[in-house]
ChimeraX commands (.cxc) that place a marker at each C-alpha (Angstrom):
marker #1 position 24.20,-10.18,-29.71 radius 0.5
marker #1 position 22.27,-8.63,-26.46 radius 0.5
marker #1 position 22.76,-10.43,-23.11 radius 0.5
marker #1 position 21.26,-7.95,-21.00 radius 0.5
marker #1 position 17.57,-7.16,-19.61 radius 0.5
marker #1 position 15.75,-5.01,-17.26 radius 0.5
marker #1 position 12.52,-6.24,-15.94 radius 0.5
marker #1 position 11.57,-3.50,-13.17 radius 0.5
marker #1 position 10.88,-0.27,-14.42 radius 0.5
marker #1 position 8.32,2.44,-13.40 radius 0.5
marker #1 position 6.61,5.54,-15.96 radius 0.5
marker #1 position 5.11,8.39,-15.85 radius 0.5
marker #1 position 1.79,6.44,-15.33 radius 0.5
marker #1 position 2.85,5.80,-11.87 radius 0.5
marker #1 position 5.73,7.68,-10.04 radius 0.5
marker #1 position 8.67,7.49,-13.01 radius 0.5
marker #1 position 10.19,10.36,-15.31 radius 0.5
marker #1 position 9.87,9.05,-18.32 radius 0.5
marker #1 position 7.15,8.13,-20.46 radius 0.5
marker #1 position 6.65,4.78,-21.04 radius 0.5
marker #1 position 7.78,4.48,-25.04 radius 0.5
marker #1 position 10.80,6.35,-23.81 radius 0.5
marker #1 position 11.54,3.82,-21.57 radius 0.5
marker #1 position 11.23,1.09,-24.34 radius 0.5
marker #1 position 13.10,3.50,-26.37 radius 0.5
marker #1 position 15.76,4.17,-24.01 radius 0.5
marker #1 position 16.70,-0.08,-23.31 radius 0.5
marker #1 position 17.06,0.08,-27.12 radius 0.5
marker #1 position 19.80,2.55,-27.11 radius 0.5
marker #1 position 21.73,0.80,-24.12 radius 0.5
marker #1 position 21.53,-2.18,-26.34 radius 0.5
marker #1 position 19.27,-4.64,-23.98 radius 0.5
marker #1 position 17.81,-7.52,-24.79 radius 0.5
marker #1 position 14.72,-7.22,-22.96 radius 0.5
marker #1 position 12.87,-4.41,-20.96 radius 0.5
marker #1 position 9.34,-4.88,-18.97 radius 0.5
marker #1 position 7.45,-2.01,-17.66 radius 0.5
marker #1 position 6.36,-3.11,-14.25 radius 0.5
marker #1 position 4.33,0.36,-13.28 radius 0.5
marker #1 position 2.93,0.74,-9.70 radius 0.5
marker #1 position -1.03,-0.26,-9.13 radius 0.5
marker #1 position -1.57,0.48,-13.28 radius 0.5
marker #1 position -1.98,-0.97,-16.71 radius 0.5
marker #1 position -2.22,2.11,-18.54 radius 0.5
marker #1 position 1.40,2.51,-19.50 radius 0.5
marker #1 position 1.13,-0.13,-21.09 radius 0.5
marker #1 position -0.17,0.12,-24.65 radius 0.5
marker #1 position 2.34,3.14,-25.63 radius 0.5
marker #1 position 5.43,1.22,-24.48 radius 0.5
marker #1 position 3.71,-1.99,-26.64 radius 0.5
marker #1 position 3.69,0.47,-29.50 radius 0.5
marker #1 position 6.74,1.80,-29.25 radius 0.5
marker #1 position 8.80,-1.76,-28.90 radius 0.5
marker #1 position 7.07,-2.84,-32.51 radius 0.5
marker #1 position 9.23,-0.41,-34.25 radius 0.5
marker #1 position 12.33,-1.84,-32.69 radius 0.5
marker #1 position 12.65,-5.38,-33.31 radius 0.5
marker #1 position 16.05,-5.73,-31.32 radius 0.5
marker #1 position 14.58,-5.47,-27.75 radius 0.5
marker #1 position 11.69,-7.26,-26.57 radius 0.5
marker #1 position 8.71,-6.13,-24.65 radius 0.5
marker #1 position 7.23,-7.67,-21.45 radius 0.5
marker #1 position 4.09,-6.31,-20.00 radius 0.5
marker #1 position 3.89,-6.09,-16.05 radius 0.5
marker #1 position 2.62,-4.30,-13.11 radius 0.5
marker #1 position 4.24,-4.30,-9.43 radius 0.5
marker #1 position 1.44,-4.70,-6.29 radius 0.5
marker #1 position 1.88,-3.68,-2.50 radius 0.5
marker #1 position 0.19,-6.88,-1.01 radius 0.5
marker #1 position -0.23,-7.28,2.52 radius 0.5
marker #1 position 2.38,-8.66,4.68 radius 0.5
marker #1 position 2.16,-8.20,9.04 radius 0.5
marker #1 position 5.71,-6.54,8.96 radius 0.5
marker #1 position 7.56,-5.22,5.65 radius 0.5
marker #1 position 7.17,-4.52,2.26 radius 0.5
marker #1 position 5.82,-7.15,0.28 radius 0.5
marker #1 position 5.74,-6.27,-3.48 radius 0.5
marker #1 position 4.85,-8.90,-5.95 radius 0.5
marker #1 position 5.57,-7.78,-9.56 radius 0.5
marker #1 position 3.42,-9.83,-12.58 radius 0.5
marker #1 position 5.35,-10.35,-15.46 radius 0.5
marker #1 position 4.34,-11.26,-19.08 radius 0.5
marker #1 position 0.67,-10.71,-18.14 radius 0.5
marker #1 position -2.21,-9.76,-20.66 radius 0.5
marker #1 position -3.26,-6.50,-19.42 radius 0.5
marker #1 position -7.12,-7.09,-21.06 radius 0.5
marker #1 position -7.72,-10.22,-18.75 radius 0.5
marker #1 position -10.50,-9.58,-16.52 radius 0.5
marker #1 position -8.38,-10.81,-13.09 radius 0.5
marker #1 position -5.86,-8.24,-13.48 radius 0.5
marker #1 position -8.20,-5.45,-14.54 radius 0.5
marker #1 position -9.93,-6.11,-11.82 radius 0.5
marker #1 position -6.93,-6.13,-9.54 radius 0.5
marker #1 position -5.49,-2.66,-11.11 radius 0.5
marker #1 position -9.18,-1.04,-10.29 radius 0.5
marker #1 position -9.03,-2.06,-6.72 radius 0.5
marker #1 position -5.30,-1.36,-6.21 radius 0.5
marker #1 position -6.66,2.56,-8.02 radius 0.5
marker #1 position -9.42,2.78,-6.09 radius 0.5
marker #1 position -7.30,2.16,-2.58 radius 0.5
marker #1 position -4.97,4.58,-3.74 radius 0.5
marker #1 position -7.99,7.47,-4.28 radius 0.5
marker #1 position -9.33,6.32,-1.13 radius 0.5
marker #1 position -6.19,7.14,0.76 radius 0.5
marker #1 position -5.02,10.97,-0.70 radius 0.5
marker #1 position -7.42,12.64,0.52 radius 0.5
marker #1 position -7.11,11.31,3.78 radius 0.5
marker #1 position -3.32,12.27,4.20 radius 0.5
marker #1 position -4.24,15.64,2.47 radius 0.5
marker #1 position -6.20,16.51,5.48 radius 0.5
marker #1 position -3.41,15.23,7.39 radius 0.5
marker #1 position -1.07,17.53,6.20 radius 0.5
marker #1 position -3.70,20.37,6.76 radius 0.5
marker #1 position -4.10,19.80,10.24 radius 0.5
marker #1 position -0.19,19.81,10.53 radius 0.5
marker #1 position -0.25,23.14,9.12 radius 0.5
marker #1 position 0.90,21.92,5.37 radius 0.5
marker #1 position -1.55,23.33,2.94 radius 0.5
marker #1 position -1.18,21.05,0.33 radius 0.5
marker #1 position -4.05,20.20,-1.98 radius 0.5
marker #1 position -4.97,17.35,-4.40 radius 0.5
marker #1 position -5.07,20.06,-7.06 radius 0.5
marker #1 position -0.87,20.85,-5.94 radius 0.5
marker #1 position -0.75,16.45,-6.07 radius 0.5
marker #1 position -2.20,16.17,-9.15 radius 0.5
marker #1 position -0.08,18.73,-10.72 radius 0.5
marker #1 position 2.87,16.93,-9.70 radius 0.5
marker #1 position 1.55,13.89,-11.17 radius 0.5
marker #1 position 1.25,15.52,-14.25 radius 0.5
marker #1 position -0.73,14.42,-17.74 radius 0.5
marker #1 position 0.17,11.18,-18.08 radius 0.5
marker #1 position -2.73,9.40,-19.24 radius 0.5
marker #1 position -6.80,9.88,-18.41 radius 0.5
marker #1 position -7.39,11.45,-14.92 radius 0.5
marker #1 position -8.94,8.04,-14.15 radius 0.5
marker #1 position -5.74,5.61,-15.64 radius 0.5
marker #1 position -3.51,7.85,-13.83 radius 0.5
marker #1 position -1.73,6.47,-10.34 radius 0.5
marker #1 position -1.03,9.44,-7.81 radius 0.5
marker #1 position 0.79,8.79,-4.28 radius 0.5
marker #1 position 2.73,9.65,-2.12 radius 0.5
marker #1 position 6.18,10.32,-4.63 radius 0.5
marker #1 position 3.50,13.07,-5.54 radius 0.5
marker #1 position 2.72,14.49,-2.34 radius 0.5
marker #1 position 6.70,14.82,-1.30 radius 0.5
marker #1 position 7.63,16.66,-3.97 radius 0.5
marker #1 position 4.41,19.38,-4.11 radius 0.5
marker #1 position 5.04,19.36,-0.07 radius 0.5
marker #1 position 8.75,20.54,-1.38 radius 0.5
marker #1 position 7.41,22.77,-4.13 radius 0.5
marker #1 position 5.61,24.48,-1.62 radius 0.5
marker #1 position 8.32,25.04,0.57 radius 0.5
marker #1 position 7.43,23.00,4.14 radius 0.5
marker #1 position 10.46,20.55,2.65 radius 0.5
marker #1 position 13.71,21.10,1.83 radius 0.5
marker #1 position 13.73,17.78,-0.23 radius 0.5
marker #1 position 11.06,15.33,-1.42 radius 0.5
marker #1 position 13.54,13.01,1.18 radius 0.5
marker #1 position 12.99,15.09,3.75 radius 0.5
marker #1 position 9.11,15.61,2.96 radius 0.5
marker #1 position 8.89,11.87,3.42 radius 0.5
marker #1 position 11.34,11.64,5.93 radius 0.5
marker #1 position 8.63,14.11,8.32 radius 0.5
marker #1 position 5.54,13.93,6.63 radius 0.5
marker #1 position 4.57,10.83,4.12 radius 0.5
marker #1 position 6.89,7.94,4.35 radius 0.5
marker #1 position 6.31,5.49,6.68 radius 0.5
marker #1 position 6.18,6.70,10.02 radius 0.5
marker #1 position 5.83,10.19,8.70 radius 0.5
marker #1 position 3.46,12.33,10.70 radius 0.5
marker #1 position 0.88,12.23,7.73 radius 0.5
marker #1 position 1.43,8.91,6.80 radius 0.5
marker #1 position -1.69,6.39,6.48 radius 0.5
marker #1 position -1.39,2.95,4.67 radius 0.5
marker #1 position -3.41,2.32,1.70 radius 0.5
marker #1 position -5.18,-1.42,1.63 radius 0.5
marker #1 position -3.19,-3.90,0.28 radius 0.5
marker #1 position -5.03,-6.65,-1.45 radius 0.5
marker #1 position -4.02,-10.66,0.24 radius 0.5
marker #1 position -1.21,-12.00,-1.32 radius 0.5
marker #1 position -3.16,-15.20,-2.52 radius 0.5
marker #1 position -5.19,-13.25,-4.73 radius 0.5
marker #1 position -2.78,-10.98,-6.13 radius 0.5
marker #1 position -0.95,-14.01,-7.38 radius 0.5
marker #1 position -4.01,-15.87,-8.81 radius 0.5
marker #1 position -4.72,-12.93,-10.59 radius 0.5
marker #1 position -1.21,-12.64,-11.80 radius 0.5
marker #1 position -1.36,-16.08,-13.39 radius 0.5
marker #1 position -4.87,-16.10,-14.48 radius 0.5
marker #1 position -4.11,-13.20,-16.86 radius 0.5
marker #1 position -1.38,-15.57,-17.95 radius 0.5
marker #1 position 1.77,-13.96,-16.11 radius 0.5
marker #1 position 4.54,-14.95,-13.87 radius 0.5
marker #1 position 4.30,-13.80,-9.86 radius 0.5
marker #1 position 7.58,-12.31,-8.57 radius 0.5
marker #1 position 8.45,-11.48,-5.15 radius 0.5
marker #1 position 10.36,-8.30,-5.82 radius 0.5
marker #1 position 13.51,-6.67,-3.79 radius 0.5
marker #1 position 12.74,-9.64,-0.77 radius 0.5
marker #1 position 15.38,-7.64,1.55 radius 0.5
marker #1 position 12.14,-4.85,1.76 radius 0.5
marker #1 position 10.24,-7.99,3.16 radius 0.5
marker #1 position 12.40,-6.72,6.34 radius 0.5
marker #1 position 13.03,-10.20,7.56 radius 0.5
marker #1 position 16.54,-11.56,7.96 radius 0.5
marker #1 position 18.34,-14.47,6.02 radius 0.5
marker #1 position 17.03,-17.03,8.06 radius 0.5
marker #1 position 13.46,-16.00,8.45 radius 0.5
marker #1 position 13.17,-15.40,4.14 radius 0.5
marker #1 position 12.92,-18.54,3.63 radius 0.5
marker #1 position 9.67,-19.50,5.66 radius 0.5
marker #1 position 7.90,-16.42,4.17 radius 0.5
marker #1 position 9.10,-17.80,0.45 radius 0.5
marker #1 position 7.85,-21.30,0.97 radius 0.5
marker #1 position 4.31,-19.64,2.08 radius 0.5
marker #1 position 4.11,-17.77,-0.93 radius 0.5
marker #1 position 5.03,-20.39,-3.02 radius 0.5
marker #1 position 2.13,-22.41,-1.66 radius 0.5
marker #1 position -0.14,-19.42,-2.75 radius 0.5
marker #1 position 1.23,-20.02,-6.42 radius 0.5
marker #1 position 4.12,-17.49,-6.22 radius 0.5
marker #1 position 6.26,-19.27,-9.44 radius 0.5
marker #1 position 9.63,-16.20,-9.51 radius 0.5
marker #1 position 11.59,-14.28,-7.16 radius 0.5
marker #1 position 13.61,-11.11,-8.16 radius 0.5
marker #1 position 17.48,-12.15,-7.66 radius 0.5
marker #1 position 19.11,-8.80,-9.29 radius 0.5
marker #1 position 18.36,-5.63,-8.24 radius 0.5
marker #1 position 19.64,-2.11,-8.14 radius 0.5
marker #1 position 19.92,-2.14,-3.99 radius 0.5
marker #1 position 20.91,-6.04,-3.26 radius 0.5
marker #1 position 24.30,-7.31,-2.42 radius 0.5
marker #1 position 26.61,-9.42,-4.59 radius 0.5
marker #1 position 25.50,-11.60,-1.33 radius 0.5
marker #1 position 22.16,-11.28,-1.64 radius 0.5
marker #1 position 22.00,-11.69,-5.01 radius 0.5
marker #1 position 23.53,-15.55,-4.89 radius 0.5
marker #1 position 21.68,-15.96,-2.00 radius 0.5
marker #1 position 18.08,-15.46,-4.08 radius 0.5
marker #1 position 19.39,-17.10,-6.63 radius 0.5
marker #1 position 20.33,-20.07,-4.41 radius 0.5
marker #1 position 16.84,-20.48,-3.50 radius 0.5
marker #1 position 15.52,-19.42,-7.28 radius 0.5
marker #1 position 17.12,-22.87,-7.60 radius 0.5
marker #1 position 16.28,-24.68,-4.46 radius 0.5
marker #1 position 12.61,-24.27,-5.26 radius 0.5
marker #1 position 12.39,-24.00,-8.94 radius 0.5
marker #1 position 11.22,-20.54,-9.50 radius 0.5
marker #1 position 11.96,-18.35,-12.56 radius 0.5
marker #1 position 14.78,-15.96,-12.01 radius 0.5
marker #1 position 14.20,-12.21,-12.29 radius 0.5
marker #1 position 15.29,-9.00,-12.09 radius 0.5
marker #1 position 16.20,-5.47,-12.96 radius 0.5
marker #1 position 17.27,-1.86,-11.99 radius 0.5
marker #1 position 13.79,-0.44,-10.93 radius 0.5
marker #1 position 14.09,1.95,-12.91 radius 0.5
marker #1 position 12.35,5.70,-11.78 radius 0.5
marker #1 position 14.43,8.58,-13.62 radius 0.5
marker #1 position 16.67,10.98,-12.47 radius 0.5
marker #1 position 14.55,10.66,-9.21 radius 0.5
marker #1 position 16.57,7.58,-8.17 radius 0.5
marker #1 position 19.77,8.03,-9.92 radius 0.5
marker #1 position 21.39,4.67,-7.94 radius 0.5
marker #1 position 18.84,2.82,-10.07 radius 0.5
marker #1 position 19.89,3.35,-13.63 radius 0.5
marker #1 position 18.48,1.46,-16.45 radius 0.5
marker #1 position 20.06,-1.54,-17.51 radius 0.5
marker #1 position 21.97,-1.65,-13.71 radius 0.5
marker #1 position 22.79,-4.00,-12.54 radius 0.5
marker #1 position 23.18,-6.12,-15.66 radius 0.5
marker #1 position 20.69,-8.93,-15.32 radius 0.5
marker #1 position 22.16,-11.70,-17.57 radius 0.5
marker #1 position 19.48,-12.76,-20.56 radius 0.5
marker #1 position 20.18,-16.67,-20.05 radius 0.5
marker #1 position 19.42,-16.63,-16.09 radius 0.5
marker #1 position 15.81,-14.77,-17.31 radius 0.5
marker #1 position 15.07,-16.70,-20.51 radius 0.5
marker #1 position 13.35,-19.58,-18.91 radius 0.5
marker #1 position 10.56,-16.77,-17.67 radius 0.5
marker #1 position 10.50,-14.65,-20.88 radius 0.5
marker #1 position 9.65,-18.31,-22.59 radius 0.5
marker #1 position 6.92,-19.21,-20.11 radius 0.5
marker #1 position 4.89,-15.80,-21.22 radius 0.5
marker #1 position 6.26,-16.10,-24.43 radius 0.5
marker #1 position 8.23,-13.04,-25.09 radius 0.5
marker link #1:1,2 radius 0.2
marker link #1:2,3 radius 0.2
marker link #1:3,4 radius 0.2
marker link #1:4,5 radius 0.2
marker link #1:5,6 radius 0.2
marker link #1:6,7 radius 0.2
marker link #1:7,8 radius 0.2
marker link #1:8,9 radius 0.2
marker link #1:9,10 radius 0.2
marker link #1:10,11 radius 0.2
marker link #1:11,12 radius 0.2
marker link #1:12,13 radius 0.2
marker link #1:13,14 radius 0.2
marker link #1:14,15 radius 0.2
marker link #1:15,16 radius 0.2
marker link #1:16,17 radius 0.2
marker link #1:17,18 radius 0.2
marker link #1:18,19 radius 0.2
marker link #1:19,20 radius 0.2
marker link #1:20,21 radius 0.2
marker link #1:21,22 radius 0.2
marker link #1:22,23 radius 0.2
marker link #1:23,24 radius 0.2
marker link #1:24,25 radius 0.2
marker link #1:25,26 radius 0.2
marker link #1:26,27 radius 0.2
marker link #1:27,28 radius 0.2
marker link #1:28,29 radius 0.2
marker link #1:29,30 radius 0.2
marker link #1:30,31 radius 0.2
marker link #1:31,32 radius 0.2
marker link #1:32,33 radius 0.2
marker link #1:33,34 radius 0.2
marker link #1:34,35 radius 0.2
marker link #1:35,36 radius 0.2
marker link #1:36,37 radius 0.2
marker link #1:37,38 radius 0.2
marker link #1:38,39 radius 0.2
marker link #1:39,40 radius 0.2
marker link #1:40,41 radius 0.2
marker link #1:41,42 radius 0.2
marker link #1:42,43 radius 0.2
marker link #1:43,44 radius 0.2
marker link #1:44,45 radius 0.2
marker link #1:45,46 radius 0.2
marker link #1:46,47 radius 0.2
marker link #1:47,48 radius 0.2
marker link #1:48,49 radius 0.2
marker link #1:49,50 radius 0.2
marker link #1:50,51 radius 0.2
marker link #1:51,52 radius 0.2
marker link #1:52,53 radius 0.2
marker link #1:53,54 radius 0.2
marker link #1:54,55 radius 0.2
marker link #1:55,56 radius 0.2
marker link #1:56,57 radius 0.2
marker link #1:57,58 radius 0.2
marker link #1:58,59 radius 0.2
marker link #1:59,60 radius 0.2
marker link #1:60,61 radius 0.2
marker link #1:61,62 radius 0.2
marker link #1:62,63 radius 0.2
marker link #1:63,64 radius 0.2
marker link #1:64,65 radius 0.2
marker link #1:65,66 radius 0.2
marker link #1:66,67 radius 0.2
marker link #1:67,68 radius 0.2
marker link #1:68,69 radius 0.2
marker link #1:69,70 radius 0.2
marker link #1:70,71 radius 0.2
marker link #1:71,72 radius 0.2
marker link #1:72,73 radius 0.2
marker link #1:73,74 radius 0.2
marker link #1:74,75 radius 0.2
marker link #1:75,76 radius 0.2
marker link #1:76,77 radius 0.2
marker link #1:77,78 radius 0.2
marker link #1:78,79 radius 0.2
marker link #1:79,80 radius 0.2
marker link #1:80,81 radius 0.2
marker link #1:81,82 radius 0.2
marker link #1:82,83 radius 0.2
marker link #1:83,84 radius 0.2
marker link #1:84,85 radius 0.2
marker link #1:85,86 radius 0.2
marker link #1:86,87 radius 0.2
marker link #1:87,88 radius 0.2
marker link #1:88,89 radius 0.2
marker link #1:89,90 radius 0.2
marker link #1:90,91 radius 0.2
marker link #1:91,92 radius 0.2
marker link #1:92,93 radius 0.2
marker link #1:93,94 radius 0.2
marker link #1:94,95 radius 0.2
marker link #1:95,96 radius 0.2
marker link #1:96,97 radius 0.2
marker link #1:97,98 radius 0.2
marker link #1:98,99 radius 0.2
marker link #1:99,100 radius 0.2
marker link #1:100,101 radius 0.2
marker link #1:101,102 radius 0.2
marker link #1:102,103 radius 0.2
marker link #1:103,104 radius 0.2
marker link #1:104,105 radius 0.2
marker link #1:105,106 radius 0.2
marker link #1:106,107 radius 0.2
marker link #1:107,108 radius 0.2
marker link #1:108,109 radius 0.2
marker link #1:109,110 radius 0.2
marker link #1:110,111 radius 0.2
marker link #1:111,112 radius 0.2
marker link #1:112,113 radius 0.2
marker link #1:113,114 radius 0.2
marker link #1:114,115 radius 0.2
marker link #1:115,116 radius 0.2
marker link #1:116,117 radius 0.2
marker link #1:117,118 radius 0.2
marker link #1:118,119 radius 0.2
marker link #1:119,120 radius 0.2
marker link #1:120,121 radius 0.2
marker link #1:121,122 radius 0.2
marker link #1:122,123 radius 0.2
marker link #1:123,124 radius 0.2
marker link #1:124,125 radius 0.2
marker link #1:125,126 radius 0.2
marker link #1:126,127 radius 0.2
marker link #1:127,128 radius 0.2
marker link #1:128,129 radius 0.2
marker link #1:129,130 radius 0.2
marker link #1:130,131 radius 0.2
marker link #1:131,132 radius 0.2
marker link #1:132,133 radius 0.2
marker link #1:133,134 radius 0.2
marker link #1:134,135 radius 0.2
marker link #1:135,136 radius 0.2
marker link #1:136,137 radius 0.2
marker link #1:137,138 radius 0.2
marker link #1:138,139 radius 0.2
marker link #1:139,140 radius 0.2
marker link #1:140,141 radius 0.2
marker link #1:141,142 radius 0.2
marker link #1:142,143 radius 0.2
marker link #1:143,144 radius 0.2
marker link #1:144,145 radius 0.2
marker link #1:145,146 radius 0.2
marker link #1:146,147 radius 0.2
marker link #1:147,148 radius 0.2
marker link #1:148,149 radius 0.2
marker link #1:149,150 radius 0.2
marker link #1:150,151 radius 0.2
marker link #1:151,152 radius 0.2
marker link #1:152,153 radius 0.2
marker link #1:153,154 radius 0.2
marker link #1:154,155 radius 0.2
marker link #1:155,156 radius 0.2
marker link #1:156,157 radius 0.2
marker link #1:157,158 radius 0.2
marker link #1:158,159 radius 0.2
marker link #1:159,160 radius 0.2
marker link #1:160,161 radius 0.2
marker link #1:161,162 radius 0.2
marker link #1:162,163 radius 0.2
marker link #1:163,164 radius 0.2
marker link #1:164,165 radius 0.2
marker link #1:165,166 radius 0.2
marker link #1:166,167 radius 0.2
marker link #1:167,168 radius 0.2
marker link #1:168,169 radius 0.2
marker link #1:169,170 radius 0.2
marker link #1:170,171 radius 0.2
marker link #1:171,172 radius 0.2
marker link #1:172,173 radius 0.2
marker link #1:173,174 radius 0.2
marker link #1:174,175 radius 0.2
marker link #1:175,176 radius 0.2
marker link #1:176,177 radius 0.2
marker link #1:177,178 radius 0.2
marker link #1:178,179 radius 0.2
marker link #1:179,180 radius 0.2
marker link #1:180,181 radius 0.2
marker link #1:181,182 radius 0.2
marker link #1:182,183 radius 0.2
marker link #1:183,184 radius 0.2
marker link #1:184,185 radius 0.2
marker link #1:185,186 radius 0.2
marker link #1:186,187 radius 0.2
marker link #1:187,188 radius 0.2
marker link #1:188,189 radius 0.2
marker link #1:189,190 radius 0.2
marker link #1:190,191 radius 0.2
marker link #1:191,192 radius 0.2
marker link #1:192,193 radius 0.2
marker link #1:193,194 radius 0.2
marker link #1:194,195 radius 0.2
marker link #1:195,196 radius 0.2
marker link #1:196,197 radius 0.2
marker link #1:197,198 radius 0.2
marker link #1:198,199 radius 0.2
marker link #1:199,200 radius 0.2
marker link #1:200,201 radius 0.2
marker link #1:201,202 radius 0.2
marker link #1:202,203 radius 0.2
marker link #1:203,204 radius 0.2
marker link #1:204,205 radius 0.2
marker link #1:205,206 radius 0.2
marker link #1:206,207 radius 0.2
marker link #1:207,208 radius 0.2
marker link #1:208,209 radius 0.2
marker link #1:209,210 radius 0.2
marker link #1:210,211 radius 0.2
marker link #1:211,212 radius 0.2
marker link #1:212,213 radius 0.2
marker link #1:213,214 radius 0.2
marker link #1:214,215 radius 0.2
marker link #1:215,216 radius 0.2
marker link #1:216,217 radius 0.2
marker link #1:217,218 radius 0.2
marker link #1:218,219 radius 0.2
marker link #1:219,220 radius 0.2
marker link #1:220,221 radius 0.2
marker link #1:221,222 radius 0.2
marker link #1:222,223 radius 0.2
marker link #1:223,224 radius 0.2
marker link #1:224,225 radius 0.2
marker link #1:225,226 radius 0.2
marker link #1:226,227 radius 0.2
marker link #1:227,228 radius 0.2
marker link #1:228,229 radius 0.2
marker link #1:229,230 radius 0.2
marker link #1:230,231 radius 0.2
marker link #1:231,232 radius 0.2
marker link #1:232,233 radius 0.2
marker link #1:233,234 radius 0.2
marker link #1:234,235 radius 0.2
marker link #1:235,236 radius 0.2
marker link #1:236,237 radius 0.2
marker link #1:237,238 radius 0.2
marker link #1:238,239 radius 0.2
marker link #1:239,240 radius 0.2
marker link #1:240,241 radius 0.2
marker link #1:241,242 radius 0.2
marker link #1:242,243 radius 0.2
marker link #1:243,244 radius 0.2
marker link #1:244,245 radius 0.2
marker link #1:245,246 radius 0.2
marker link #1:246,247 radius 0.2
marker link #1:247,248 radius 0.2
marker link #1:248,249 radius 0.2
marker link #1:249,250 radius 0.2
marker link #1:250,251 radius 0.2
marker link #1:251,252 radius 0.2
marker link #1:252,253 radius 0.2
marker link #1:253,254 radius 0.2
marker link #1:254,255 radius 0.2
marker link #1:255,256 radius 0.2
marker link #1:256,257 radius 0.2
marker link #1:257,258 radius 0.2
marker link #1:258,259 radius 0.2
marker link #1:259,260 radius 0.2
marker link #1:260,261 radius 0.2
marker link #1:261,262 radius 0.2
marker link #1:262,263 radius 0.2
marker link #1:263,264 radius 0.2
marker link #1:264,265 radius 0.2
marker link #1:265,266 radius 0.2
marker link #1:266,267 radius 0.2
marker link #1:267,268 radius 0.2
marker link #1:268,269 radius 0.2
marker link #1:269,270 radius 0.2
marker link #1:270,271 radius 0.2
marker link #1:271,272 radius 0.2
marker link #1:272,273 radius 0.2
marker link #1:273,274 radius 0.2
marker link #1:274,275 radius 0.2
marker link #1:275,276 radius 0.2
marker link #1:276,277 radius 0.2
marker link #1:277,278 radius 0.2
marker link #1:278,279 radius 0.2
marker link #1:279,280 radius 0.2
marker link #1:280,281 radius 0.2
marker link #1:281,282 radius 0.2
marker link #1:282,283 radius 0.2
marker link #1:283,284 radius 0.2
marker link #1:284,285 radius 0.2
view
């Protein structure tokens, strides 16, 4: 019988390695349970890795999408899980999330120019690769590291965010990032569950999570990811402390990106089936 499941895992339809059927394909082989594909800003992955999980009746498929929303200090990702990618809120959310992403490229682009990196949005999109129609297709800053390093002004896509488009970087410009109120209603109005994903990226200690949880959960934020690839055994109980505390739906998974982010391997860490099931019922998976 499979115990395991990964619900955080990123394609080729937004900065992953692997196609998204190979990703369905791949949880199969490693004997899980469950696998969702939770793609940056995009939907589009998700039809082929639909298709692909009906030819394998042994692992089950849950549709998602992970959102930057805005936060005053931190990363604040919410991850929808279980949602029906043809619902008009959340194809409304993945244009806007799209369009803030074009919005911001070129801007960096000409960045980079000024700072004597030549790097186009022709080099960018290259990187991207094929993945889907030019207008499906999510291109950022993963992107723009590794042509920067293809072109030779950084010895490793690290280092090209590290000096150029991570945060901080001397090219780096936020994108918007859509209120955290509305990327939950949209979330559950396309019949999902909201997740706060990875909360040590929140950047807030122990003490202060808690407050910024209870505020989300008064915006309608119903799960909170308690396993991941970079938390603590300590963290981990901790989340799932207040998973319990305040009734929300337990998540989790690797975040899953390719060879790219080898400390995040699919299927790691093992994200027990019967702490998720509760969630995978609610969307009825």
């Amino acid at each position: 019988m499979r115990r395991l499941v990964d619900l955080h895992t990123h394609s080729t339809f937004s900065d992953g390695q692997y196609a998204p059927a190979d990703i369905v394909r791949l949880a199969d082989r490693r004997g899980l349970a469950a696998v969702a594909l939770t793609d940056h800003d995009t939907l589009a992955g998700l039809p082929d890795a639909r298709r692909a999980a009906e030819g394998l009746p042994d692992v089950r498929f849950v549709p998602g999408i992970e959102v930057s929303a805005k936060l005053p200090h931190g990363m604040l990702h919410i991850i929808g899980l279980g949602i029906d990618e043809r619902a008009p809120s959340i194809v409304e959310l993945a244009r806007r999330l799209r369009q803030a992403r074009n919005d911001r490229n070129p801007r960096m682009v000409e960045r980079l120019r000024r700072l004597g990196v030549p790097v186009g949005m022709e080099d960018i999109r290259a990187v991207a690769g094929s993945a889907g129609d030019e207008e499906d297709r999510i291109v950022g800053r993963p992107h723009m590291a590794e042509a920067i390093r293809r072109k030779g002004y950084a010895e490793t896509v690290q280092d090209a965010f590290d000096r150029y488009v991570g945060r901080g970087g001397a090219a780096y410009l936020d994108k918007e990032k859509i209120d955290p109120g509305e990327t939950i209603s949209a979330i559950r109005d396309a019949a999902g569950v909201a997740v706060l994903a990875h909360p040590p990226q929140l950047a807030v200690g122990d003490d202060d999570l808690e407050p910024v949880l209870r505020r989300l959960i008064e915006q309608g934020l119903n799960g909170i990811e308690a396993y991941h690839s970079e938390h603590s055994p300590r963290q981990t109980r901790l989340y799932l402390e207040l998973a319990n505390r305040y009734r929300l739906f337990v998540a989790g998974g690797s975040d899953f990106h390719g060879p790219v982010k080898p400390d995040a391997a699919l299927g790691k860490p093992p994200v027990p089936l019967v702490m998720v099931e509760p969630l995978l019922s609610a969307v009825g998976v």
